[in-house]
LUMKOLMI-540336 format. One line per field, with one value per atom (N, C-alpha, C): residue in one letter; x, y, z. Coordinates in Angstrom, 3 decimals. Layout:
% LUMKOLMI-540336
code	(A|...) $
X	(X|...) $
Y	(Y|...) $
Z	(Z|...) $
***
This chain:
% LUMKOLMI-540336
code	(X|X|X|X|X|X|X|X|X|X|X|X|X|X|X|X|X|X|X|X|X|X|X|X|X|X|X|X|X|X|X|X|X|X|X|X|X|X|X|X|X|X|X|X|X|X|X|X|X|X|X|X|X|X|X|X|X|X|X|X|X|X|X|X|X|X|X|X|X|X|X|X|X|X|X|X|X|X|X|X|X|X|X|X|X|X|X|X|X|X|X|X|X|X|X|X|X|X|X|X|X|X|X|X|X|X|X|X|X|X|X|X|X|X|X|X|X|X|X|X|X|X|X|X|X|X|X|X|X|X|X|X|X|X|X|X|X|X|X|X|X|X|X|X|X|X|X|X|X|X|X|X|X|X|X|X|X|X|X|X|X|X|X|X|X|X|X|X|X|X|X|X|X|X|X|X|X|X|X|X|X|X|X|X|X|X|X|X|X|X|X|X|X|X|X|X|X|X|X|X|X|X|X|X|X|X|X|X|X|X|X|X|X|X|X|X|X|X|X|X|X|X|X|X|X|X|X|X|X|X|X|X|X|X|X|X|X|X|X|X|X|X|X|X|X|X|X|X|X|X|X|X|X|X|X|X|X|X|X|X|X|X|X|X|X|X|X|X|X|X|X|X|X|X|X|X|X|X|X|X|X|X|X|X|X|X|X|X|X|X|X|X|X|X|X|X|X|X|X|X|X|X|X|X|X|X|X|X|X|X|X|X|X|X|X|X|X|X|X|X|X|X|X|X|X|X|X|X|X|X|X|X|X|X|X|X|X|X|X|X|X|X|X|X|X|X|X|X|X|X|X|X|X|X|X|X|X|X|X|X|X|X|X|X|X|X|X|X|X|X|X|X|X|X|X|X|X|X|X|X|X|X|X|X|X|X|X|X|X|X|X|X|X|X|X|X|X|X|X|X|X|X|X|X|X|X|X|X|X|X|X|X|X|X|X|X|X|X|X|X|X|X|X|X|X|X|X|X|X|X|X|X|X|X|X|X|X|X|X|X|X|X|X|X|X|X|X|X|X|X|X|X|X|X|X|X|X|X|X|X|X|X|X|X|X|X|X|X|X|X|X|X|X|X|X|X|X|X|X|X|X|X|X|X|X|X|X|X|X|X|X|X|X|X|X|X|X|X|X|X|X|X|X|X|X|X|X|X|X|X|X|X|X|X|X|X|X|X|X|X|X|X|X|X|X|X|X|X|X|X|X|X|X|X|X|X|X|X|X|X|X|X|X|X|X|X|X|X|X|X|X|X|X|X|X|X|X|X|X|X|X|X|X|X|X|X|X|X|X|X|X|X|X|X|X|X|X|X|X|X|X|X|X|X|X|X|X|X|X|X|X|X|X|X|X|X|X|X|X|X|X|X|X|X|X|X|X|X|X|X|X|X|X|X|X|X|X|X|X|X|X|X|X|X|X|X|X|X|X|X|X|X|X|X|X|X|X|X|X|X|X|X|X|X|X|X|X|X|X|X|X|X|X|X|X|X|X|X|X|X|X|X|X|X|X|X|X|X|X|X|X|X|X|X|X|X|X|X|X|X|X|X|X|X|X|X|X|X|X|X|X|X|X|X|X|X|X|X|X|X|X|X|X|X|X|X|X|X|X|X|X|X|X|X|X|X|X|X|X|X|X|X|X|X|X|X|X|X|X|X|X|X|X|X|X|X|X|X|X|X|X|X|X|X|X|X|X|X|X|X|X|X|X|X|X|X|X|X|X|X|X|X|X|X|X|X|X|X|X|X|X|X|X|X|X|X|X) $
X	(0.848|0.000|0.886|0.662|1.360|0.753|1.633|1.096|-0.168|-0.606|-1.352|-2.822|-3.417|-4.171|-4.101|-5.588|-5.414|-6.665|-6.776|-8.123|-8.478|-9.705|-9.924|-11.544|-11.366|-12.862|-13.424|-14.655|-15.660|-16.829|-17.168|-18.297|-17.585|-18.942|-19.244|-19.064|-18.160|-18.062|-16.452|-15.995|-14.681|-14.822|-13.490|-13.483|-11.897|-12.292|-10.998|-10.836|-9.715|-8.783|-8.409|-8.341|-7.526|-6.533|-5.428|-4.182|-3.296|-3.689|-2.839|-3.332|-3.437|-4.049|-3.205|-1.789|-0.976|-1.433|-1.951|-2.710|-4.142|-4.478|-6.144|-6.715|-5.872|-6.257|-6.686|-5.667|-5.396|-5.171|-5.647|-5.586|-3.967|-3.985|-2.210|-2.208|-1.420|-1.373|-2.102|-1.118|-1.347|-2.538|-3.509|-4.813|-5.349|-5.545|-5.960|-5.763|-4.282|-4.112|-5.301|-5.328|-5.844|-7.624|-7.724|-9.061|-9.696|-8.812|-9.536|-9.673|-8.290|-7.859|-9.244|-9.491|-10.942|-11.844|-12.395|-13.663|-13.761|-12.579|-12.523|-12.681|-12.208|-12.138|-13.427|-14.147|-15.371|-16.295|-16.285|-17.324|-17.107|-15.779|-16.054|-15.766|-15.843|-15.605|-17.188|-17.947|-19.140|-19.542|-18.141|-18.189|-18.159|-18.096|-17.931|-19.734|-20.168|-21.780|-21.852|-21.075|-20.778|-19.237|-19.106|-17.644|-17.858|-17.086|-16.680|-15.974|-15.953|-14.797|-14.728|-13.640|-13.149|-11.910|-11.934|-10.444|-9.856|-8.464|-8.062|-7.642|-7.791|-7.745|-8.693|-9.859|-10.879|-11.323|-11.131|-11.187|-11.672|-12.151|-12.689|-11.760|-11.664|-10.924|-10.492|-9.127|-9.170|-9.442|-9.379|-8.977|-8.004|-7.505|-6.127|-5.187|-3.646|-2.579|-2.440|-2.343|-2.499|-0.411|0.424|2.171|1.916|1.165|1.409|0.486|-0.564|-1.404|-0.635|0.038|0.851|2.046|2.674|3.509|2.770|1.728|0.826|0.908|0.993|1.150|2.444|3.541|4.647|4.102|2.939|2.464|1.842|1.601|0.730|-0.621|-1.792|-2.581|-3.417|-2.829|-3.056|-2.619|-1.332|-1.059|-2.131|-2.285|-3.340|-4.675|-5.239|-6.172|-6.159|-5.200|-4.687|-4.579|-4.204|-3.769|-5.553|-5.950|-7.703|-8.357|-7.965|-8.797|-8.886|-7.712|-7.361|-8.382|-8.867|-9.825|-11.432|-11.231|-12.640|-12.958|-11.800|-11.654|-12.202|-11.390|-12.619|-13.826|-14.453|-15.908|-16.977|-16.139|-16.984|-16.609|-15.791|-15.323|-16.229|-16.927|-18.042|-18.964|-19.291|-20.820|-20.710|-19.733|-20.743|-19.840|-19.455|-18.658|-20.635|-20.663|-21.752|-22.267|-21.787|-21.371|-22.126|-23.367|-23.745|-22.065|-21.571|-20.759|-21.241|-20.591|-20.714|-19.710|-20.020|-19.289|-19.506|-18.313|-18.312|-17.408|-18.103|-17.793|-17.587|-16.194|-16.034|-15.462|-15.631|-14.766|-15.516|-14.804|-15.350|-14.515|-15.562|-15.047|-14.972|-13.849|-13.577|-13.380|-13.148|-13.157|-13.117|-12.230|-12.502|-13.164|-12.668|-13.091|-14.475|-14.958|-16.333|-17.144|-16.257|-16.736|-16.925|-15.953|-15.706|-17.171|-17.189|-18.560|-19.693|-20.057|-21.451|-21.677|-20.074|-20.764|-20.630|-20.960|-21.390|-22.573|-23.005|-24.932|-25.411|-24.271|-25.090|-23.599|-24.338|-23.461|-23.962|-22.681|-23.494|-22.610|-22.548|-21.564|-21.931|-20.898|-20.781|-21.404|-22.208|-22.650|-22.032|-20.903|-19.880|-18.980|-19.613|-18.917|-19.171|-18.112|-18.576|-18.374|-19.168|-18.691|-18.507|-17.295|-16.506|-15.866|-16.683|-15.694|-15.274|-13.754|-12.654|-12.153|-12.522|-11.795|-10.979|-12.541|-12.354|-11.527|-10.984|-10.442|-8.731|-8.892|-7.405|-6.818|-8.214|-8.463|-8.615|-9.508|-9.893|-11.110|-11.266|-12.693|-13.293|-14.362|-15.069|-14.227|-14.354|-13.685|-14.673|-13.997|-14.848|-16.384|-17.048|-18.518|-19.018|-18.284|-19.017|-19.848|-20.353|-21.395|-22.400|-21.910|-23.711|-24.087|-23.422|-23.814|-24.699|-23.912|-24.851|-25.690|-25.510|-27.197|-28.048|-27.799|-28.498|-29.271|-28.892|-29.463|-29.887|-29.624|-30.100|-30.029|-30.509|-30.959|-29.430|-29.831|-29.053|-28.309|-29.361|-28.655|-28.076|-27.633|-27.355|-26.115|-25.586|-24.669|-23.451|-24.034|-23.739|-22.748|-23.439|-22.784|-21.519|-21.823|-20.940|-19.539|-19.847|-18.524|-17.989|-18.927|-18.255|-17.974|-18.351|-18.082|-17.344|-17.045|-16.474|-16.888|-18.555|-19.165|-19.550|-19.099|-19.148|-20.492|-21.009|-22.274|-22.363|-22.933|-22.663|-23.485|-23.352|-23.792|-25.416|-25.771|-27.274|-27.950|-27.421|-28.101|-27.865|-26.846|-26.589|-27.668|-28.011|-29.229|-30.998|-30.812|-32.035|-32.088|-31.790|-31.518|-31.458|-30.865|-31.078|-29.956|-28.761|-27.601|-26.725|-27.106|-26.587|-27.832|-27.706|-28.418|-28.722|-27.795|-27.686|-26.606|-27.351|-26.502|-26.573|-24.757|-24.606|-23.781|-23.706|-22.472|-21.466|-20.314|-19.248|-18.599|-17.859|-16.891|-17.050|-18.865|-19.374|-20.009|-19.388|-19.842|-18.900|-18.433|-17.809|-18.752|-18.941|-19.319|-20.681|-21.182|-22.584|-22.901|-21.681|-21.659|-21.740|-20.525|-20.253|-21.770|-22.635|-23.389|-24.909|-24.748|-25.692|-25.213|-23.813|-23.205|-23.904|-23.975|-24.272|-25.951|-26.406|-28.087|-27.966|-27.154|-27.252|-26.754|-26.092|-25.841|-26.792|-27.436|-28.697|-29.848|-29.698|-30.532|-30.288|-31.269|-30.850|-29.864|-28.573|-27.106|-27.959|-28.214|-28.835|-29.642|-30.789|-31.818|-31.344|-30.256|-29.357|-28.967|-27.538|-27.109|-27.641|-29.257|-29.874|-30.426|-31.060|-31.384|-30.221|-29.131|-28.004|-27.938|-28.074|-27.633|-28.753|-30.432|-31.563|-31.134|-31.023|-30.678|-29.953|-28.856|-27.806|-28.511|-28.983|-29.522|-30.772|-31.660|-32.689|-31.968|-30.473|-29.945|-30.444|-30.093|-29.899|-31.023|-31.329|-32.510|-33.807|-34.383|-36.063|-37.185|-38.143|-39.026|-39.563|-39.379|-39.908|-38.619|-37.254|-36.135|-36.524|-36.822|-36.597|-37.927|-39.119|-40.147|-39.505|-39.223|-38.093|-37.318|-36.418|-35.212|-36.242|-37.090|-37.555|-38.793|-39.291|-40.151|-38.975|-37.966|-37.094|-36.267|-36.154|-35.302|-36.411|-37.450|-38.585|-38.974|-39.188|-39.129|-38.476|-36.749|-36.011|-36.050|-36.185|-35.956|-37.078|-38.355|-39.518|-38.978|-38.309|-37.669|-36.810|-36.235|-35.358|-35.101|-33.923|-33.822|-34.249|-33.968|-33.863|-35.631|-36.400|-37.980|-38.923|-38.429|-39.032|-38.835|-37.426|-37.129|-38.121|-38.185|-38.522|-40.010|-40.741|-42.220|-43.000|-42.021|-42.582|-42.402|-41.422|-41.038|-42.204|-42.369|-43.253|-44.791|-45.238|-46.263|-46.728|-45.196|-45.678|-45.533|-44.821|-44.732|-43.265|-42.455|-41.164|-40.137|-38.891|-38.049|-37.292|-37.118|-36.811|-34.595|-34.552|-32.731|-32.530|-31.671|-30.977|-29.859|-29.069|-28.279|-27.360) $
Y	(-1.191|0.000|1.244|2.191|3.397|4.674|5.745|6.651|7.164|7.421|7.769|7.949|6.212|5.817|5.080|4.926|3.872|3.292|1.793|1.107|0.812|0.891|0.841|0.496|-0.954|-1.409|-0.782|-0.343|0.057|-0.766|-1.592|-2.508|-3.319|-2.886|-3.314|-2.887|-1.266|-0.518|-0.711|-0.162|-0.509|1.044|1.751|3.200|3.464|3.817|4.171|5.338|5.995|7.388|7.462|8.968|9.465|10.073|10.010|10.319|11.537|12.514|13.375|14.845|14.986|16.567|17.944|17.678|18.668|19.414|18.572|18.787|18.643|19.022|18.976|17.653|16.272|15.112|15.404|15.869|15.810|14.363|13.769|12.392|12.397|11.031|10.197|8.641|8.379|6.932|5.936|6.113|5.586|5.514|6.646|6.577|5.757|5.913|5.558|3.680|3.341|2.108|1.199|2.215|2.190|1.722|3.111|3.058|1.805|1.737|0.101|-1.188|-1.217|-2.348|-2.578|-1.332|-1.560|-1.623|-1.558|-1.660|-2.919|-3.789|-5.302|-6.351|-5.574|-6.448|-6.118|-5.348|-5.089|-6.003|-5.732|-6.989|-8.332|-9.151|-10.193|-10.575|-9.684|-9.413|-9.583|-10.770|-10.877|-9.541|-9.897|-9.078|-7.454|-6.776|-5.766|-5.129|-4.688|-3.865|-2.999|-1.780|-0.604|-0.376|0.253|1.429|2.897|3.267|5.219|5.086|6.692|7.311|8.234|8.867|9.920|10.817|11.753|12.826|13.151|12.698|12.820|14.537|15.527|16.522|17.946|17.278|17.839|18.111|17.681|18.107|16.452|16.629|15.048|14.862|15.627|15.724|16.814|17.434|18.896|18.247|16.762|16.883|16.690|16.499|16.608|17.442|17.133|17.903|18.579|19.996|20.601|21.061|20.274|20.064|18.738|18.084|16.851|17.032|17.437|17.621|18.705|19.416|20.733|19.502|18.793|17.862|16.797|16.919|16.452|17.029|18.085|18.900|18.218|17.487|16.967|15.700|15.204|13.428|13.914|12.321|12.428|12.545|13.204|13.066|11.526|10.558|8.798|8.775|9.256|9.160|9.693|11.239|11.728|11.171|10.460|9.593|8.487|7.888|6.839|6.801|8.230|8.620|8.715|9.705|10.482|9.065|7.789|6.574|6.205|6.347|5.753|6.146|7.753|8.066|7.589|7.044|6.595|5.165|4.522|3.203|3.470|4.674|4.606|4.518|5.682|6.132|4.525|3.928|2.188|1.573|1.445|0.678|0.854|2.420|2.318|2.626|2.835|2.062|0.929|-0.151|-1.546|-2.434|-1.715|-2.321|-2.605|-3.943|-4.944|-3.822|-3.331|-2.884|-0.910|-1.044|0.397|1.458|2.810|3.247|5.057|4.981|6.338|7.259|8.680|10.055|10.230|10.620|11.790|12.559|13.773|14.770|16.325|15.967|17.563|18.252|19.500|20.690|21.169|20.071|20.073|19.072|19.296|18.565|18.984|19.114|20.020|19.207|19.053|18.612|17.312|16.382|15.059|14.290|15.201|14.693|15.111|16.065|16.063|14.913|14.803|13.469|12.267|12.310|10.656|10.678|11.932|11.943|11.708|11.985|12.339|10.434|10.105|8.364|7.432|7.940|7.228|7.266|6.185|5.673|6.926|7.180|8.210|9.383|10.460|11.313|12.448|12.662|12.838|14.217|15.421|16.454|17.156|17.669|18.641|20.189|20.876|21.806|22.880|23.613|23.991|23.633|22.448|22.018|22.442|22.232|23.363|22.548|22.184|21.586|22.011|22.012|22.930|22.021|22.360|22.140|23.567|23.833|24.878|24.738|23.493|23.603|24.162|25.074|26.454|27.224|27.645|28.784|28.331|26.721|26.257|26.152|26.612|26.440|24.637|23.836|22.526|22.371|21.358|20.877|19.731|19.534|18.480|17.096|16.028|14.119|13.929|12.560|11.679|11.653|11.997|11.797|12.988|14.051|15.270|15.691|16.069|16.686|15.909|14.039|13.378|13.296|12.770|13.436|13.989|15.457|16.715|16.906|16.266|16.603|15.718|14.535|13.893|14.275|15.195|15.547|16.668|17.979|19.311|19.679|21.102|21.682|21.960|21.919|21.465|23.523|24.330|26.116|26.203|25.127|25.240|24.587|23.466|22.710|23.579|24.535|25.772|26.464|26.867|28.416|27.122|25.900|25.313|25.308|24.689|24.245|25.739|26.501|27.432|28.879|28.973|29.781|29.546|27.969|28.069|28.269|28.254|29.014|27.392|27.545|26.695|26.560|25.145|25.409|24.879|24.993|24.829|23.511|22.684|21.418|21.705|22.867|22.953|22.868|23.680|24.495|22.619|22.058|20.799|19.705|20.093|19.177|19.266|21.028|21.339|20.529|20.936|20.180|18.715|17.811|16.420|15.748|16.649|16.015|15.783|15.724|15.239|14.770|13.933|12.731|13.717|14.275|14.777|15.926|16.652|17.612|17.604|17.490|17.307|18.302|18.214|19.580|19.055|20.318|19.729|18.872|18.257|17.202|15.759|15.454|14.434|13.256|13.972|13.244|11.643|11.290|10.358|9.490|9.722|8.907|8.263|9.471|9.233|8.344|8.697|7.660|5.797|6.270|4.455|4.256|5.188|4.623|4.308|4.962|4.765|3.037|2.883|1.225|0.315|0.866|-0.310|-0.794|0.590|0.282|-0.527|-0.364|-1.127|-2.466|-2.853|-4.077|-4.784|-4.451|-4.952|-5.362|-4.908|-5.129|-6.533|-6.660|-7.439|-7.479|-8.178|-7.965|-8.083|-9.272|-9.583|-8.807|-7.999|-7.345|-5.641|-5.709|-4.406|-4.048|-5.363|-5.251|-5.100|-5.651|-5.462|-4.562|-3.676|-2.481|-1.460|-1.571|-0.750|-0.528|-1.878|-2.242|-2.139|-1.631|-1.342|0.415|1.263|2.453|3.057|2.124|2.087|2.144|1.344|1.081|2.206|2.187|3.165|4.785|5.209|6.344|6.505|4.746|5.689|4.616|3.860|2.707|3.740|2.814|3.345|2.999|3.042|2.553|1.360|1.035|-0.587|-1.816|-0.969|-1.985|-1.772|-0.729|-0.739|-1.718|-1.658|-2.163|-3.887|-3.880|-5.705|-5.995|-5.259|-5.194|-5.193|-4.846|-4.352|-6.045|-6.035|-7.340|-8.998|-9.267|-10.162|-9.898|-8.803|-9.165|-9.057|-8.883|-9.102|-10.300|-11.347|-12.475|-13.283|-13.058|-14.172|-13.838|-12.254|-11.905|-12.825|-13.145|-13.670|-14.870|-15.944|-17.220|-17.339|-15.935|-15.717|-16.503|-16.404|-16.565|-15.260|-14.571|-13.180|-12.674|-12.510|-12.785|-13.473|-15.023|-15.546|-15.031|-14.720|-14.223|-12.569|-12.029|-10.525|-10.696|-11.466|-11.346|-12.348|-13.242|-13.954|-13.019|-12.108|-11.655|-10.319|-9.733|-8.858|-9.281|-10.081|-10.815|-11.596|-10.884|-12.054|-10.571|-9.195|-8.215|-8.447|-8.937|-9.041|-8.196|-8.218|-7.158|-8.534|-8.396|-9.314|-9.340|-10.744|-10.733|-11.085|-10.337|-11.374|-11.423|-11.341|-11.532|-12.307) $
Z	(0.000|0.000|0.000|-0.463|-0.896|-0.234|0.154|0.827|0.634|-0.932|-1.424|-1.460|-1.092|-0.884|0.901|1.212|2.424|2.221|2.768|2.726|4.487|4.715|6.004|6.166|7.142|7.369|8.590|8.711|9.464|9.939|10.763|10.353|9.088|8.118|6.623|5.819|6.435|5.120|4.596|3.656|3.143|3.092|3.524|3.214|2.663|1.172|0.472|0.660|1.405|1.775|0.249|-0.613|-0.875|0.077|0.417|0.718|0.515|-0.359|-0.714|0.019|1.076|1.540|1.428|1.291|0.427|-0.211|-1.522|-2.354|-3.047|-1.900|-1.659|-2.497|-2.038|-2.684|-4.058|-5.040|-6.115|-6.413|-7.492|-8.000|-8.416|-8.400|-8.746|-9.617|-10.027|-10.416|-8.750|-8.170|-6.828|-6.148|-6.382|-5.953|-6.734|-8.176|-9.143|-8.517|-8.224|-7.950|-7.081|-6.075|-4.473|-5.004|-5.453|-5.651|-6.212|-7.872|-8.255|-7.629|-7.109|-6.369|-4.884|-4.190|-2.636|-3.738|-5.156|-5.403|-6.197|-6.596|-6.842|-6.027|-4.599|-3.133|-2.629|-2.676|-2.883|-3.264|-4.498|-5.312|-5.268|-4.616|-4.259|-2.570|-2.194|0.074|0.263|0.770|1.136|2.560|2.676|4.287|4.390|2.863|2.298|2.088|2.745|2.077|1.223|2.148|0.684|1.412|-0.258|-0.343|0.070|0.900|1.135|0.286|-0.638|-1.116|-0.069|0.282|1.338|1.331|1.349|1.455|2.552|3.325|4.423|4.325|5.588|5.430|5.452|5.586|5.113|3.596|2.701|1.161|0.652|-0.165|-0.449|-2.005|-3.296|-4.613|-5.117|-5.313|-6.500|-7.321|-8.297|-9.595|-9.637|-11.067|-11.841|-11.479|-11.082|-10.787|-11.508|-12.267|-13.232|-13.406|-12.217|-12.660|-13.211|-13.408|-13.946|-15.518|-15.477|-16.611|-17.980|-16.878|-18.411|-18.857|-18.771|-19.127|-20.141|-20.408|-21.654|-22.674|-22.610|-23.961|-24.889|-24.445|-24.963|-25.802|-25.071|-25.091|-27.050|-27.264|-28.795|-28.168|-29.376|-28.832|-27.915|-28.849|-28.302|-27.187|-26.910|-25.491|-24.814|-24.983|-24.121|-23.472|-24.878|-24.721|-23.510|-23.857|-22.721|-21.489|-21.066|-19.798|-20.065|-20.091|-19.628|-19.653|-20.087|-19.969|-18.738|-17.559|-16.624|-15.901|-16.152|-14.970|-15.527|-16.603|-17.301|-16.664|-16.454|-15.754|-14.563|-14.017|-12.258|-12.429|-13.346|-13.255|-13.443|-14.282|-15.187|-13.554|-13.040|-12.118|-11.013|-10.610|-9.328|-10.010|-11.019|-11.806|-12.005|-12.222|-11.878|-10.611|-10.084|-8.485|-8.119|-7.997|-7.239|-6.153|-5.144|-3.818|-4.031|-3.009|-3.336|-2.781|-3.864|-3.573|-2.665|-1.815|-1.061|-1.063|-1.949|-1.725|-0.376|0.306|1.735|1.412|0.800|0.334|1.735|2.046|3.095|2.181|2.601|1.541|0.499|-0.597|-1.866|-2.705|-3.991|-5.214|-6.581|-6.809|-7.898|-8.988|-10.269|-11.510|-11.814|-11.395|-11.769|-10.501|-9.560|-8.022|-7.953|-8.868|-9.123|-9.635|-11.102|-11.973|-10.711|-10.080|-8.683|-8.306|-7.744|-6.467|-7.155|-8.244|-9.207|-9.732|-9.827|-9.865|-9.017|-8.033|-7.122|-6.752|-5.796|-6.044|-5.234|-3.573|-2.788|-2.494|-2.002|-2.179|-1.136|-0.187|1.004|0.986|2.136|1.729|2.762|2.833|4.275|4.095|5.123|4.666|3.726|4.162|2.965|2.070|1.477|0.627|-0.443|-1.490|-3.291|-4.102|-5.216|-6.168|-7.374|-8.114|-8.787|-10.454|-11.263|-12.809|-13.556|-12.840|-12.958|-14.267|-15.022|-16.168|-17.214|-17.526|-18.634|-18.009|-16.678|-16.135|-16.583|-16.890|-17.498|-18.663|-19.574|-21.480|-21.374|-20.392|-20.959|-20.653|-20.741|-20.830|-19.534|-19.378|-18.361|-18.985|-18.356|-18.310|-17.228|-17.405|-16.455|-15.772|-17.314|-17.032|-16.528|-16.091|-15.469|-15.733|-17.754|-18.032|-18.023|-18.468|-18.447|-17.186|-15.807|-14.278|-13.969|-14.868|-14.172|-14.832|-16.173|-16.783|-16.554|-16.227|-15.741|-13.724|-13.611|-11.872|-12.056|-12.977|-12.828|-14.520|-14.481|-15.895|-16.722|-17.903|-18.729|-18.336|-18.076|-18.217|-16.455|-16.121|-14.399|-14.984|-15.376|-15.954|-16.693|-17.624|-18.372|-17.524|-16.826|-15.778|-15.291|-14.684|-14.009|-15.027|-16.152|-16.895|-17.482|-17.784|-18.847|-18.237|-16.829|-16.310|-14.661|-14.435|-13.281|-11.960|-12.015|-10.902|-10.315|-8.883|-7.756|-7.168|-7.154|-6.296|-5.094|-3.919|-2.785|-2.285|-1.198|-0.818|-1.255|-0.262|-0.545|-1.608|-2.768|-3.656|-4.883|-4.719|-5.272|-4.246|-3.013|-2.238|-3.352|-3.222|-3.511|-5.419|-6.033|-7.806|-7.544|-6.461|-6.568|-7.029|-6.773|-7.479|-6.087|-4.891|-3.368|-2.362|-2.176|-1.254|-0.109|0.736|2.249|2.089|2.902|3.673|5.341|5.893|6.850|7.645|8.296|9.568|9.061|8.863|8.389|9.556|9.003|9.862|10.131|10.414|10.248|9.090|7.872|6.547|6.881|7.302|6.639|7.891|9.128|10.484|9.482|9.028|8.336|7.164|6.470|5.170|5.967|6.540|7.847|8.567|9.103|9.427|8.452|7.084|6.076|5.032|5.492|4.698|6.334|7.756|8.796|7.948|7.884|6.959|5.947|5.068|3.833|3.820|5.456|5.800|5.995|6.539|6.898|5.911|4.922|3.761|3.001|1.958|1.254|0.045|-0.295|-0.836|-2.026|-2.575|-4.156|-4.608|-4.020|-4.613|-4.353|-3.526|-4.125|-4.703|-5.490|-5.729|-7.420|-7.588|-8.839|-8.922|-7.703|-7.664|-8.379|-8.034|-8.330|-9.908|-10.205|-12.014|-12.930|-11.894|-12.184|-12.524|-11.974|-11.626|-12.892|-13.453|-13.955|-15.276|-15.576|-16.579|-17.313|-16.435|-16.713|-17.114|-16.935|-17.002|-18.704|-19.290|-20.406|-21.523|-20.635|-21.191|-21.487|-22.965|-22.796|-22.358|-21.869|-21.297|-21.595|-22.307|-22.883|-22.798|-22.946|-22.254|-20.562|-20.314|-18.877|-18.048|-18.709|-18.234|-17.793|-19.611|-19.483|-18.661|-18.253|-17.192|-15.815|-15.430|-14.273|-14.263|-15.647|-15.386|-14.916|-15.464|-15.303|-14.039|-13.356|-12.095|-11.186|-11.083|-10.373|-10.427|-11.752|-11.992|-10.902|-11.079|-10.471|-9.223|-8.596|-7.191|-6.436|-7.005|-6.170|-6.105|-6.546|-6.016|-5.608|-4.759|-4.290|-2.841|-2.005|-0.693|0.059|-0.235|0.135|0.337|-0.926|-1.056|-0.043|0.066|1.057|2.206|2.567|4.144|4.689|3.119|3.602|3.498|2.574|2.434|3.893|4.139|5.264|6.494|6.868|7.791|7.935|6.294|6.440|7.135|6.564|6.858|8.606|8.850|10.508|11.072|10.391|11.413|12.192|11.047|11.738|11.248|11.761|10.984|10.406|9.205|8.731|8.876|8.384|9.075|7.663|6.653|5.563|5.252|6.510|6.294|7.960) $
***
């Protein structure tokens, strides 16, 4: 394990540290390492419910090192490509990590550390926290999913002001649009995330974990795939283990155990 990153169990939760507070947990190869590596151990750790992402320091992501990003300009454009894949690999990696994933967002999250938080399932944030695509203020552009994200949670002329003018929006005003789960006192996002994975322990793993890939799907499915998708895992969920335990349990007035 490398300074960079740290992995750390809670209960049920797995909580991946970014590592770098220097630099307001600016991304690295090393995170990049960290990160894939807790959301593979993840999807096959029974003992794993959900993933934290988290920023030691108070800051949850800047984004891209922008001493490491001006040293691109040398690369071919293929290279370039290659490198900007790595962070495309995260974003695919906690959209279909099995395992619901949790932002605890203190501070803020600025450009790719934006992209991080926006794909993840919940996304929790400290009252002053900002979320920030600074891009244009560098002559580049949004990665890692930022604009379908945000257009997918708020108006396409709110998205606008964000990328092309740099303007930061705050935990709330990202509560009120639907693009953050919770707003919390600063300091306590992460206790909260740990105690929102003890909940999701408790649930049922299989019909989450299809809920998740339900969610996923409908982003960009049409209503007649989605009806299909939604009629077939309803199908198999009712001969489930999980089904019997929760419909019998409902039925007697019990809290049901499935796990």
């Amino acid at each position: 394990m490398t300074e960079k990153y740290r992995h750390e169990m809670t209960g049920a939760c797995l909580t991946i540290w970014n590592c770098n507070p220097a630099m307001r947990n600016a991304l690295s190869p090393e995170y990049y390492q960290g990160l894939l590596a807790g959301l593979s151990r993840a999807a096959t750790d029974p003992s794993i419910a959900a993933v934290v992402l988290a920023g030691e320091g108070g800051f949850f992501c800047s984004g891209g090192d922008l001493n490491t990003l001006k040293l691109r300009r040398e690369m071919s454009e293929e290279e370039r490509r290659t490198q900007i894949e790595n962070l495309s690999k995260i974003i695919r990696a906690i959209k279909e990590c099995p395992k619901p994933v949790i932002a605890a967002v203190e501070g803020g999250a600025a450009g790719a550390g934006l992209s991080i938080a926006m794909a993840c399932d919940i996304v929790l944030a400290g009252e002053n926290a900002k979320f920030t695509l600074a891009y244009v203020k560098a002559g580049l552009v949004p990665d890692g999913g930022a604009t379908y994200s945000l257009i997918q949670a708020m108006p396409r002329a709110t998205v606008a002001r964000m990328a092309m003018l740099a303007e930061p929006l705050g935990a709330k005003r990202m509560f009120d649009l639907g693009a953050v789960t919770e707003v919390l006192e600063d300091g306590s996002v992460v206790a909260a995330a740990h105690a929102l994975g003890a909940q999701i322990a408790n649930g049922p793993e299989q019909a989450i974990t299809v809920i998740k890939q339900l969610l996923n799907s409908a982003e960009t499915a049409t209503l007649a795939e989605q009806l299909d998708a939604e009629r077939d895992a309803m199908a198999h969920a009712l001969g489930g283990d999980e089904a019997q335990t929760g419909i019998k349990a409902f039925l007697n007035k019990e809290k049901p155990v499935f796990r």
